[in-house]
mmCIF file of the N, C-alpha and C atoms, coordinates in Angstrom:
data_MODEL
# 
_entry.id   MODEL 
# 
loop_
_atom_site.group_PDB 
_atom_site.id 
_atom_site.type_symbol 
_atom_site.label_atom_id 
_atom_site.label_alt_id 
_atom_site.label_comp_id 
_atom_site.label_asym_id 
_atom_site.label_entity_id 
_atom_site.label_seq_id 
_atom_site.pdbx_PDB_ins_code 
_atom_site.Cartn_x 
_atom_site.Cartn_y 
_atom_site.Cartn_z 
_atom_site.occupancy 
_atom_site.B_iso_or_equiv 
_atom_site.pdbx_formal_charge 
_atom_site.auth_seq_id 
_atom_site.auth_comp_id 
_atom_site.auth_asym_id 
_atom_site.auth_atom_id 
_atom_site.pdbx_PDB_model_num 
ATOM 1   N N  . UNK A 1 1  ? -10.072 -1.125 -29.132 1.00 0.00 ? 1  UNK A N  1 
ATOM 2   C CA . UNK A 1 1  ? -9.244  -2.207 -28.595 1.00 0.00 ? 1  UNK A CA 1 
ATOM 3   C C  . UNK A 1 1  ? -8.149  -1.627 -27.697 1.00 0.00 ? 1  UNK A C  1 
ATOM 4   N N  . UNK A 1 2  ? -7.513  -0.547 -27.907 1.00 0.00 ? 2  UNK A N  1 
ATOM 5   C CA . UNK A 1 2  ? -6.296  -0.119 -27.466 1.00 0.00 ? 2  UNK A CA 1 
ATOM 6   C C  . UNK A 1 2  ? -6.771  0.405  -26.131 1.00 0.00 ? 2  UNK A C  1 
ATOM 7   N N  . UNK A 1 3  ? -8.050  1.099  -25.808 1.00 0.00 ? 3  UNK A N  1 
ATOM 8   C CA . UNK A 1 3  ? -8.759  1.569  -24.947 1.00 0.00 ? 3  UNK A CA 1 
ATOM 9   C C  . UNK A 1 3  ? -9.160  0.821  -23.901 1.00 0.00 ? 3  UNK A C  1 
ATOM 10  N N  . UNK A 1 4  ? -9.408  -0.672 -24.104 1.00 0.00 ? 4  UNK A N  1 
ATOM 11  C CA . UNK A 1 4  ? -9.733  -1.633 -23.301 1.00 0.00 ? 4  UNK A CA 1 
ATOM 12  C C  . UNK A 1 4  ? -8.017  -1.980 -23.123 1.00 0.00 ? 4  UNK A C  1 
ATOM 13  N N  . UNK A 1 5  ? -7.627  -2.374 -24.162 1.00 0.00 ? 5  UNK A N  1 
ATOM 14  C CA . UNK A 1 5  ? -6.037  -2.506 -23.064 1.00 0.00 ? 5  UNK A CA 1 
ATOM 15  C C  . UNK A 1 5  ? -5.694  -1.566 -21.632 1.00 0.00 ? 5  UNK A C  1 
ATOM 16  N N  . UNK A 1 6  ? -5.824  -0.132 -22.167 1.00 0.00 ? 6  UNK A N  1 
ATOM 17  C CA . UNK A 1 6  ? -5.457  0.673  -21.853 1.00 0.00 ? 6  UNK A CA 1 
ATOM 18  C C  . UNK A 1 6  ? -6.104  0.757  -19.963 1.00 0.00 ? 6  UNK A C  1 
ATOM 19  N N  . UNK A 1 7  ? -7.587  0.548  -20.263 1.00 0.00 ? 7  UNK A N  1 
ATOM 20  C CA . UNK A 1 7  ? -8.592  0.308  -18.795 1.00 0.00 ? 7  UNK A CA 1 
ATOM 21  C C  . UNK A 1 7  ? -8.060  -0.971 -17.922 1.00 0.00 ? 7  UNK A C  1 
ATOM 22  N N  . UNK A 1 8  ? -7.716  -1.493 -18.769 1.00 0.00 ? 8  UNK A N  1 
ATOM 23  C CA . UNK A 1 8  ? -7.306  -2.806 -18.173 1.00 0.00 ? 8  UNK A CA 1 
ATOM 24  C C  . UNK A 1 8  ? -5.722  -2.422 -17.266 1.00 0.00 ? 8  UNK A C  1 
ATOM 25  N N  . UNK A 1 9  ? -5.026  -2.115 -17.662 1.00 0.00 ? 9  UNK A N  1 
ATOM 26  C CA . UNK A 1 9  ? -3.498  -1.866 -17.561 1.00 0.00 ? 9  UNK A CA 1 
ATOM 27  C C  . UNK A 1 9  ? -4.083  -0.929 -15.880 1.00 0.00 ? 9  UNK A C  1 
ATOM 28  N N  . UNK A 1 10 ? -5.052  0.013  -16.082 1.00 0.00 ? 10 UNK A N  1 
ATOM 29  C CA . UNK A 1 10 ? -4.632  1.315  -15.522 1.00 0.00 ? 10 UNK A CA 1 
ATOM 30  C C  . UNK A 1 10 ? -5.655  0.702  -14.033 1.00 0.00 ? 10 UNK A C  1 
ATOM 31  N N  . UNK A 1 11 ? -6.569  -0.227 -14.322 1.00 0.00 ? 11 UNK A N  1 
ATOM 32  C CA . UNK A 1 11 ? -7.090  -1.023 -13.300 1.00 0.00 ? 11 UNK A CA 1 
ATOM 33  C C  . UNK A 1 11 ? -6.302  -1.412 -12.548 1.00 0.00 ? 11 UNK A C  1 
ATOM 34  N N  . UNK A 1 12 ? -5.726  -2.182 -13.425 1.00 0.00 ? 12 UNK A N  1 
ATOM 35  C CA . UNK A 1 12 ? -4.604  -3.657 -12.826 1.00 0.00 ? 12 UNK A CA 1 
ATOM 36  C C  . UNK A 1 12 ? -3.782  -3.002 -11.204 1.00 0.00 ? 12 UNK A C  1 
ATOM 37  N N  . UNK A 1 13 ? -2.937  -1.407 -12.033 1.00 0.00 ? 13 UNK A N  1 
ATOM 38  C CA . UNK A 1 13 ? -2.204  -0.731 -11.595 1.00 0.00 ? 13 UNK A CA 1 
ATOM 39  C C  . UNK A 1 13 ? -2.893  0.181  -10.027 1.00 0.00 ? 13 UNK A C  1 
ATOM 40  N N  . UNK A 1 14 ? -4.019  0.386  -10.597 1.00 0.00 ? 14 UNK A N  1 
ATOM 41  C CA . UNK A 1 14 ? -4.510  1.052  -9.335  1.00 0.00 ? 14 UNK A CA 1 
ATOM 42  C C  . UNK A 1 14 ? -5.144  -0.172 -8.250  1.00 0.00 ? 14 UNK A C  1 
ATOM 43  N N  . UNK A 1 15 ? -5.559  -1.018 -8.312  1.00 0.00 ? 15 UNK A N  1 
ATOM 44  C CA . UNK A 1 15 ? -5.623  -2.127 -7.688  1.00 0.00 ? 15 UNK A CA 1 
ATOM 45  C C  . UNK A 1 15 ? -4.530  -2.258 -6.567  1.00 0.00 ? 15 UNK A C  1 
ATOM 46  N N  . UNK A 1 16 ? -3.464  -2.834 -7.361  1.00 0.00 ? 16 UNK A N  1 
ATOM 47  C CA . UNK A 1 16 ? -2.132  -3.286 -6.959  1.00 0.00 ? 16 UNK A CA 1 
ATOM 48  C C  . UNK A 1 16 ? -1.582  -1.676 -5.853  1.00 0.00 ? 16 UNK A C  1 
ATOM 49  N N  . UNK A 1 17 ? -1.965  -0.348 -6.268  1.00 0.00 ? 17 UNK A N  1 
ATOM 50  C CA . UNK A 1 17 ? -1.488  0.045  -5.380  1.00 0.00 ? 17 UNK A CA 1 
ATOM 51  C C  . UNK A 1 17 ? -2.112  0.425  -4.069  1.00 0.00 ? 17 UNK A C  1 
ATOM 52  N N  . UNK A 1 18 ? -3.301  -0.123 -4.719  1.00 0.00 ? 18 UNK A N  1 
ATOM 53  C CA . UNK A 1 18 ? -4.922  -0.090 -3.112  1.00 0.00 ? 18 UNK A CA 1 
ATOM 54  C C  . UNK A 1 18 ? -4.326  -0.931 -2.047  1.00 0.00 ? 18 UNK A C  1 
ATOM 55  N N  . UNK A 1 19 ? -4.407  -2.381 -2.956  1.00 0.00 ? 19 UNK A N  1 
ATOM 56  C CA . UNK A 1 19 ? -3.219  -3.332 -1.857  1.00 0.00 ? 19 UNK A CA 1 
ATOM 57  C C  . UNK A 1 19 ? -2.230  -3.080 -1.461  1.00 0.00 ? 19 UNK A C  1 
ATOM 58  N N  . UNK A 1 20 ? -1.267  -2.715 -1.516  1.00 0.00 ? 20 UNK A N  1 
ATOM 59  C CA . UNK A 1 20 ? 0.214   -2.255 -1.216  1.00 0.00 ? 20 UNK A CA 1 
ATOM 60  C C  . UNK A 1 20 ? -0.188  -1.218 0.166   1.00 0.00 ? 20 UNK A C  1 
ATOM 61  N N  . UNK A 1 21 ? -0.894  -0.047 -0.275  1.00 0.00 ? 21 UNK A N  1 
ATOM 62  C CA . UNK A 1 21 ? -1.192  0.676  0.546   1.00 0.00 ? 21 UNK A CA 1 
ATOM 63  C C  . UNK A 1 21 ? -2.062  -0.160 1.826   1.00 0.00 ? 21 UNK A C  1 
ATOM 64  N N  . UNK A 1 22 ? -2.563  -1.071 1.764   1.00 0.00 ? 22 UNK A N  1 
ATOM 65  C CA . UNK A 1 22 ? -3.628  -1.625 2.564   1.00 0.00 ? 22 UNK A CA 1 
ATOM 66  C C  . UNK A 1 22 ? -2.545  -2.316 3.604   1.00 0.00 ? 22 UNK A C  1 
ATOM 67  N N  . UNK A 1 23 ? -1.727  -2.900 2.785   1.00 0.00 ? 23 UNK A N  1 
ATOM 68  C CA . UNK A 1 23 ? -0.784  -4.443 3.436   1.00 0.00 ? 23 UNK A CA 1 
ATOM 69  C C  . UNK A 1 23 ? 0.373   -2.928 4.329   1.00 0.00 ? 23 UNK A C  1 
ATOM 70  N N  . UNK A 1 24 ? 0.629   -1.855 3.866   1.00 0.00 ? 24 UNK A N  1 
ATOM 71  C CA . UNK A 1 24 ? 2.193   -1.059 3.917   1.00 0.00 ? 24 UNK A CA 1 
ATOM 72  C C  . UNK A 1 24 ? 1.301   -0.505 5.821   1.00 0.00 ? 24 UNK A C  1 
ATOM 73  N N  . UNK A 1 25 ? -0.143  0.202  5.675   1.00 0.00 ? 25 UNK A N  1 
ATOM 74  C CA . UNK A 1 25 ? -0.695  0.242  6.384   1.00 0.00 ? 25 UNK A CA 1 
ATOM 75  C C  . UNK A 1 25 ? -0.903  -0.467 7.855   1.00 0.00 ? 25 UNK A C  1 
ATOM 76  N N  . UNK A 1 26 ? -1.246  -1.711 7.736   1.00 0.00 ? 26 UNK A N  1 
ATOM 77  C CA . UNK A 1 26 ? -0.969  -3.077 8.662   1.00 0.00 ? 26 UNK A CA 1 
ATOM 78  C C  . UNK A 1 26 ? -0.039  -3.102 9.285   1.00 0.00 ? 26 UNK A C  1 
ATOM 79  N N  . UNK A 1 27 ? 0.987   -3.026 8.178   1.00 0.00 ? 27 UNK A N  1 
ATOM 80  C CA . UNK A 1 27 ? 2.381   -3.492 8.602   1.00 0.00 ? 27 UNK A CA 1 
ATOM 81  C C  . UNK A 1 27 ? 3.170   -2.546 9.813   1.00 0.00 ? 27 UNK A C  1 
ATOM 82  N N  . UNK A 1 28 ? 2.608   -0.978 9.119   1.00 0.00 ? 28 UNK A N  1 
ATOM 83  C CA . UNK A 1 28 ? 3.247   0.038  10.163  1.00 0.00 ? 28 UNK A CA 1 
ATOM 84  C C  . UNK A 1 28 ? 2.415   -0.499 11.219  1.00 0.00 ? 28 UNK A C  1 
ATOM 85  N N  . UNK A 1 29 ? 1.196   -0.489 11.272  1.00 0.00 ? 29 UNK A N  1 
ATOM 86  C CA . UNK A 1 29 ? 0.262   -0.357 12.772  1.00 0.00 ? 29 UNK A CA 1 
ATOM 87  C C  . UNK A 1 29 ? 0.574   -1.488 13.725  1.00 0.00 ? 29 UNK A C  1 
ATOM 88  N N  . UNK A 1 30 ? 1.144   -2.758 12.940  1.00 0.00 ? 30 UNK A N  1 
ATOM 89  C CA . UNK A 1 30 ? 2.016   -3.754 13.827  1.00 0.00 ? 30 UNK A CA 1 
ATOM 90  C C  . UNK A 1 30 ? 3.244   -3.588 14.612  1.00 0.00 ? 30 UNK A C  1 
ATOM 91  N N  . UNK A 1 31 ? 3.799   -2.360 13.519  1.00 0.00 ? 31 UNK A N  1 
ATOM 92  C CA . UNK A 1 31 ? 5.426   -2.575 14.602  1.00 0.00 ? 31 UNK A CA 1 
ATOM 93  C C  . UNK A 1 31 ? 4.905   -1.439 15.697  1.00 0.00 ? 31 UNK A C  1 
ATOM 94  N N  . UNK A 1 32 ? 4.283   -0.124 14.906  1.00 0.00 ? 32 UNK A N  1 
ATOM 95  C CA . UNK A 1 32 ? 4.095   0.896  16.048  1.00 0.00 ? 32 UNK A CA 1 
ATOM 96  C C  . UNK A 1 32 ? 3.349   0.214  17.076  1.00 0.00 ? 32 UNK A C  1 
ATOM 97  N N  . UNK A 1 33 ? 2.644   -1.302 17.357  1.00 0.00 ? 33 UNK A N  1 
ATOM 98  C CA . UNK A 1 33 ? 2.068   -1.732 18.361  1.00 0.00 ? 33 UNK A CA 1 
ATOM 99  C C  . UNK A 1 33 ? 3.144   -2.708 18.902  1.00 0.00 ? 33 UNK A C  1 
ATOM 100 N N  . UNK A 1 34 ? 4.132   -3.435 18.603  1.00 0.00 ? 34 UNK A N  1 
ATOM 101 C CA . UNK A 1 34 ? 5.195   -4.131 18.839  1.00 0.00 ? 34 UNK A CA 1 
ATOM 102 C C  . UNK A 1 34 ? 6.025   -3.213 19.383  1.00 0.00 ? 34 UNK A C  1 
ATOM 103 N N  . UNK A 1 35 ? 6.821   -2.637 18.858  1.00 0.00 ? 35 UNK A N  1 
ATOM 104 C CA . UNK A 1 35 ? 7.643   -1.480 20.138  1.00 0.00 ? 35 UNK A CA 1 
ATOM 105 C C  . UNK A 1 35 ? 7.447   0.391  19.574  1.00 0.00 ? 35 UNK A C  1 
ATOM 106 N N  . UNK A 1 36 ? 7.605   0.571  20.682  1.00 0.00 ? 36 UNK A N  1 
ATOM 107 C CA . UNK A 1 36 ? 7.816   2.378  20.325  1.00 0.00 ? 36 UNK A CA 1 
ATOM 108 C C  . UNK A 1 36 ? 8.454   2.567  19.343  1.00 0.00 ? 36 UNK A C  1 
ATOM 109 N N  . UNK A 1 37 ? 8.081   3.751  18.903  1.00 0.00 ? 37 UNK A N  1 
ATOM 110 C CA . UNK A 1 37 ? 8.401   4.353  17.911  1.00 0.00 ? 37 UNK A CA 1 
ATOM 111 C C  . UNK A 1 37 ? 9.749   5.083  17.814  1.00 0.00 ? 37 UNK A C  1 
ATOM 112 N N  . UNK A 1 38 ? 11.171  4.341  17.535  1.00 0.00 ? 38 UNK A N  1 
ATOM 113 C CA . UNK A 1 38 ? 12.371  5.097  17.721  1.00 0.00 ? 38 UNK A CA 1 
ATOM 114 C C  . UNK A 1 38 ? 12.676  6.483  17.748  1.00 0.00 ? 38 UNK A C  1 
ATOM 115 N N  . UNK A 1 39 ? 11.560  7.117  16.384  1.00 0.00 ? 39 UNK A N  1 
ATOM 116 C CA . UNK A 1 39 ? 11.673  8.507  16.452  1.00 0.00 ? 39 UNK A CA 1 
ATOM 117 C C  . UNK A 1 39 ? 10.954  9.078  17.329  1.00 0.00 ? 39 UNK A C  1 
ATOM 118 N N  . UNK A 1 40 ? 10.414  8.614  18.301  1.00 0.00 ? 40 UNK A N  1 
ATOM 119 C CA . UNK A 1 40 ? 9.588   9.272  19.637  1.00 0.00 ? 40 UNK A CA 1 
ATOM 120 C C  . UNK A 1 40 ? 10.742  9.586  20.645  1.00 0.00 ? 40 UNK A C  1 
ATOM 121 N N  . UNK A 1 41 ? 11.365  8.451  20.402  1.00 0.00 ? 41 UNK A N  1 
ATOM 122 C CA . UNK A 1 41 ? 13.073  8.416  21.496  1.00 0.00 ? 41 UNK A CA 1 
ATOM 123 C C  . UNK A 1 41 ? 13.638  9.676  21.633  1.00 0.00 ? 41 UNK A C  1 
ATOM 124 N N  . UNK A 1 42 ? 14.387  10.169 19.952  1.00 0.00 ? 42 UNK A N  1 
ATOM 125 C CA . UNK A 1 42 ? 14.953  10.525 20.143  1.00 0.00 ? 42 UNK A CA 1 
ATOM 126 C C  . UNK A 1 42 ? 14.702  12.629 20.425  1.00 0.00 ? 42 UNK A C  1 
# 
């Protein structure tokens, strides 16, 4: 029982950070396509 909690929890967790990484991904490739990259500036 504790083992299936345990798969469950560690799923949940790696999931959630597949997405994060997926959405964090996007998000950069939008602004670096919206304007330059400040640290290119300087």
């Amino acid at each position: 029982m504790t083992f299936l909690v345990t798969g469950t929890v560690l799923a949940g967790m790696i999931a959630a950070v597949l997405i994060d990484y997926r959405v964090q991904r996007r998000t950069l490739r939008r602004l670096r396509l919206g304007h330059s990259d400040p640290r290119g500036r300087v």
